[in-house]
C-alpha positions in Angstrom: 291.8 244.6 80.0 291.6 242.6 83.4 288.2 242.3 85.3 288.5 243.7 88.7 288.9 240.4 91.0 286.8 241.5 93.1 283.9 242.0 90.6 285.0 238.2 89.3 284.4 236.9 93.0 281.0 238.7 93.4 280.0 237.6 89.9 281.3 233.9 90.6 279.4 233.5 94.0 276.3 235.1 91.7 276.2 232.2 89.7 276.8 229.9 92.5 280.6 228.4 91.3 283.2 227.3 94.0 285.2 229.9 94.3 288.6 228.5 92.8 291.3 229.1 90.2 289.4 226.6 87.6 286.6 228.1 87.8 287.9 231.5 87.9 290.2 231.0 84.5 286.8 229.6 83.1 285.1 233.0 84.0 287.6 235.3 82.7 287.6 232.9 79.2 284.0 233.8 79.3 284.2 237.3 79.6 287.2 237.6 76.7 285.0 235.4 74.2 281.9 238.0 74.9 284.3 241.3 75.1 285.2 239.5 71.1 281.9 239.1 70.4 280.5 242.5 70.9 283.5 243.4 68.8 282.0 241.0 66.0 278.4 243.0 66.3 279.5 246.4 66.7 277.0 249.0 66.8 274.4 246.1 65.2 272.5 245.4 68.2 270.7 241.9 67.7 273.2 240.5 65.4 274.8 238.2 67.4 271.6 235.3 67.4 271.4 235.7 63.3 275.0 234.3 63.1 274.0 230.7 61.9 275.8 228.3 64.6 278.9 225.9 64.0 277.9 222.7 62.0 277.9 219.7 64.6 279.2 217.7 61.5 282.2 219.9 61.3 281.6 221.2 57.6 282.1 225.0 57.5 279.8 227.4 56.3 280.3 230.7 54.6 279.0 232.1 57.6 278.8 230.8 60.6 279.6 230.9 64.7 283.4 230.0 64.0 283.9 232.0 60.8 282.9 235.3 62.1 285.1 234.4 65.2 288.4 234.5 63.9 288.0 237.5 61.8 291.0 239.9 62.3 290.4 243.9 63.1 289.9 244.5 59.3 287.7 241.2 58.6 285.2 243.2 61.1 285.8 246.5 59.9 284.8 244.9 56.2 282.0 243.0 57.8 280.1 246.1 59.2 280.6 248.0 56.0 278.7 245.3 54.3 276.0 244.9 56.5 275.6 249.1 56.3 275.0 248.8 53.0 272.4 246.1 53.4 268.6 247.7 53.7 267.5 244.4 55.1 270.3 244.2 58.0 268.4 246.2 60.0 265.2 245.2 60.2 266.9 241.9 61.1 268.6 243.1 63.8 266.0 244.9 65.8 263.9 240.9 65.1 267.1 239.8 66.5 267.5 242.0 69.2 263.9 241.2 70.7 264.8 237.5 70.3 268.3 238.4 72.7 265.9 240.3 75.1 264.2 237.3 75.9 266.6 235.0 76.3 268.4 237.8 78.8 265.4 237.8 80.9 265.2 234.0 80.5 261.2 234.6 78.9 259.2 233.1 76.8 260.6 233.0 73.4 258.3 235.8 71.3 257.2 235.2 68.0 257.4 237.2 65.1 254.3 238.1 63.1 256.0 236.5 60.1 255.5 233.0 61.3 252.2 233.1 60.8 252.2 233.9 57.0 252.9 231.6 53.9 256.9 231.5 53.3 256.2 231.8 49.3 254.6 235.0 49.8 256.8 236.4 52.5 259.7 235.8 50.0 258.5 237.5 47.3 258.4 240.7 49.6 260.8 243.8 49.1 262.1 245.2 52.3 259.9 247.8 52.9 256.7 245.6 52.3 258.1 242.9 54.6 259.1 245.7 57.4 256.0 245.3 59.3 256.0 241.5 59.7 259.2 241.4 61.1 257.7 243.0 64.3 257.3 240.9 67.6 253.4 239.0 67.6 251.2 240.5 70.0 250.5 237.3 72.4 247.2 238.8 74.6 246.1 237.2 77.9 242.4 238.8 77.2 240.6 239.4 74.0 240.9 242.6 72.3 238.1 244.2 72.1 237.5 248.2 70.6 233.8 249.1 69.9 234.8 252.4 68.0 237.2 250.9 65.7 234.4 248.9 64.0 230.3 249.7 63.1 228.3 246.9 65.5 225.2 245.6 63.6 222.9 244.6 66.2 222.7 240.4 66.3 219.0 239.3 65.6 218.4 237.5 69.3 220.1 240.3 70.9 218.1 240.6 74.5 220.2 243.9 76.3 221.6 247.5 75.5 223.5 247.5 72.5 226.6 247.9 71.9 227.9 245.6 74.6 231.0 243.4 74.4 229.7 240.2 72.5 231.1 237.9 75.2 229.3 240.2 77.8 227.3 237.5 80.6 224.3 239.4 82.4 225.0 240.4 86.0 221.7 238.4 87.2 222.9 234.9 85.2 225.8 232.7 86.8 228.6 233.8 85.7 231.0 231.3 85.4 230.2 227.4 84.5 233.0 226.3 86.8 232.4 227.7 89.6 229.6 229.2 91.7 231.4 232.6 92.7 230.3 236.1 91.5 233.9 236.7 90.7 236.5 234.4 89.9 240.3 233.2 88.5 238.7 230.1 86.9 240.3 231.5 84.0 243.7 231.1 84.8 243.2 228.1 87.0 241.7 225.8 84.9 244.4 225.7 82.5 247.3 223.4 82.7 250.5 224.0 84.2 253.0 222.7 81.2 252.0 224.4 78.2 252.6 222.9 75.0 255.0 223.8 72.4 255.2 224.7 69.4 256.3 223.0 66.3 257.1 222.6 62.4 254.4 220.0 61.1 255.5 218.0 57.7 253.6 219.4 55.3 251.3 221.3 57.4 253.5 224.1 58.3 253.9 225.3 62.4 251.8 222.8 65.0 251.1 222.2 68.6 252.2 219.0 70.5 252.2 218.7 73.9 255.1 219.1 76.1 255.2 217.3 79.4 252.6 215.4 81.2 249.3 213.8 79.4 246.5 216.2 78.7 243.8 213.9 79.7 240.3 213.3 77.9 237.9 217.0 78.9 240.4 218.7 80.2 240.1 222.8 79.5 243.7 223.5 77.3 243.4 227.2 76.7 241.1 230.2 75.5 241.2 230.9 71.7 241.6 234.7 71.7 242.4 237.6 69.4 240.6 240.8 68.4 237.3 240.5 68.4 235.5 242.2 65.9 231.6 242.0 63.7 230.7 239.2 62.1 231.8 238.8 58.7 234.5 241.4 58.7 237.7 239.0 57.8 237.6 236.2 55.2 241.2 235.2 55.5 241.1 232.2 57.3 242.2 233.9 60.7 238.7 234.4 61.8 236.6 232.1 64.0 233.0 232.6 64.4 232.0 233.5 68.2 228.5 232.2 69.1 226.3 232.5 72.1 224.8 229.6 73.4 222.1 231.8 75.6 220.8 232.9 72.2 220.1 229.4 70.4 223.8 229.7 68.8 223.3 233.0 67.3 226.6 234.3 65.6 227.6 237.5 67.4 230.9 238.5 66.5 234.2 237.3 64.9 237.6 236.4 66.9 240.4 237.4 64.7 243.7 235.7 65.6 246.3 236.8 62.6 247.4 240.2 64.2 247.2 239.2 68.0 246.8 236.1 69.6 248.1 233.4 71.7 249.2 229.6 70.7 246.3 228.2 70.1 245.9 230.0 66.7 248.8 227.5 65.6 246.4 224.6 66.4 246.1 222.5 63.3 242.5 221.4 61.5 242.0 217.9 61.8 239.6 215.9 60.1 240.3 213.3 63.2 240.6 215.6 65.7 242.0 215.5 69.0 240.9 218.3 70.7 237.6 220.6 69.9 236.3 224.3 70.8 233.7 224.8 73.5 231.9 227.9 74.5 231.6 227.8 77.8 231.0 230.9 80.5 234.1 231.4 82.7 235.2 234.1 84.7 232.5 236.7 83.9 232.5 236.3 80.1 231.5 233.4 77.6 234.5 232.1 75.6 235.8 230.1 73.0 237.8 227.2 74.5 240.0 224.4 73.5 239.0 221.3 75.0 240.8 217.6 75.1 238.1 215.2 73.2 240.8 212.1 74.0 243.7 211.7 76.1 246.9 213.6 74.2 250.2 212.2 75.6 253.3 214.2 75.4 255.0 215.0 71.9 250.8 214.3 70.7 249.6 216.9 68.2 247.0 218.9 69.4 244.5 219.3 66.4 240.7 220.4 66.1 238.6 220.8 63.5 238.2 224.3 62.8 235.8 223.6 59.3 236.0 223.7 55.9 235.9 228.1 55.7 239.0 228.1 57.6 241.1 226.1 55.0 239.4 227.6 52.4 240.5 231.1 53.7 244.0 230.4 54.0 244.2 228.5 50.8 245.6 225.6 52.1 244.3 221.8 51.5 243.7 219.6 54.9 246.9 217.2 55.7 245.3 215.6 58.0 246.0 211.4 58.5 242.3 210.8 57.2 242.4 213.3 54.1 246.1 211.7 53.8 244.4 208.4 53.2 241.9 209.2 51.0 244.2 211.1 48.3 246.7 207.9 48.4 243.9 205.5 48.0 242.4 207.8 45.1 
């Protein structure tokens, strides 16, 4: 089946090609190879970015990009039979489709709330118990806060009506340490403009380096969020403590980072940190911030030192260069 030429023209000035016969073979090469590949997928929506690419070496895989390409009208036939009868195909597929979604609306890459648990114990799942952490992380641009999901314990130095969101600032104190407005974006503003990426750390599991431009030395990186619920509800190394600083430090609540979150939850602890977590009142609420102790250049790992608990709860030893050291040397 032919495109219509003049859908080929519209679609070729769309993606701002000269309109010539090159270009025009190239387009209707492109649009065979994809009519091929939805054959491939079938009705298995998602599929087509879990087929494990071509080896750059040139060895062949059992599966990969050019495998599944030259399989004949009865290959694919086969193909989908066996992935029917494949419980895990599925769950796979809608992971994969999510993954596609993005990349169509050229987004942010989501992440899946497996990445955040230990691969030993993922793998030891059945399908049904591993269903609901293949589902798409819930990256939040505000912490989450319910009062009637949890019971509130009144904190000790508490001065106002309670229950009130921990993070609550008092209409008649200043409400934002960068600025002197009543109402601000100092939220948004004071973050920087490349944001970092993430990445698999030797050893230490996933990571955060800088991507682009220096972070210099006190520069605000980003807000630590998640749910935030009562103190001493989670002890699974997910949890960091929330204090107020207008209440000589008192701990008032919990931010709980392993269902919902954003990228700073991927921060690593450091024994030599680079980076460390401030308090600070910004934009009408206190918060927990990340905050450049030195100057981190690009590809530098962001770390902080997030304290002993937060190891402990996850199980996991510190990696860092110091602790590194003093194993070697021991």
């Amino acid at each position: 089946v032919r495109a219509d030429p003049v859908a080929i023209t519209n679609l070729i000035n769309d993606l701002g090609w000269e309109n010539n016969k090159t270009n025009r073979k190239k387009l209707h090469h492109y649009l065979e190879e994809g009519r091929r590949w939805k054959r491939v997928c079938g009705s298995f929506d998602g599929l087509l970015c879990l087929i494990p690419p071509n080896r750059e070496d040139g060895e062949s895989l059992q599966i990969s990009g050019r495998v599944c390409h030259e399989l004949s009208g009865k290959d694919i036939e086969l193909f989908h039979s066996l992935l029917k009868a494949n419980e895990f195909v599925q769950p796979l597929c809608r992971a994969g489709n999510i993954f596609q979604a993005s990349i169509w609306a050229d987004a942010e890459v989501p992440e899946f709330k497996w990445e955040g648990e230990d691969p030993s114990e993922i793998s030891r799942l059945s399908v049904k118990e591993l269903a609901p952490f293949m589902e798409k992380f819930s990256v939040i641009t505000e912490n989450e806060y319910s009062p009637e999901k949890y019971h509130w314990p009144k904190p000790d130095r508490w001065l106002w009506d309670w229950p009130q969101h921990p993070m609550w600032v008092p209409s008649s104190d200043r409400q934002c340490d960068l600025c002197n407005r009543e109402k601000c974006s100092c939220i948004t503003t004071c973050l920087p403009e490349n944001k970092p990426r993430i990445t698999n750390e030797r050893g230490k599991g996933q990571g955060v380096r800088v991507n682009g431009s220096t972070y210099v030395k006190g520069q605000i990186l980003e807000e630590y969020r998640g749910e935030v619920v009562p103190l001493e509800t989670f002890h699974d190394g997910w949890s960091m403590e929330f204090i107020r600083p207008d209440l000589n430090d008192e701990p008032v609540a919990q931010i709980y980072s392993r269902e919902m979150g954003n990228w700073v939850r991927k921060v690593n602890h450091s024994c030599l940190p680079s980076a460390k977590f401030c308090v600070m009142k910004i934009s009408g609420l206190w918060r927990q911030m990340l905050v450049a102790i030195q100057d981190i250049p690009h590809n530098g790992e962001i770390t902080a030192s997030c304290g002993s608990n937060f190891l402990k709860g996850q199980g996991k030893k510190c990696f860092c260069e110091v602790c590194n050291s003093t194993r070697q040397r021991g």
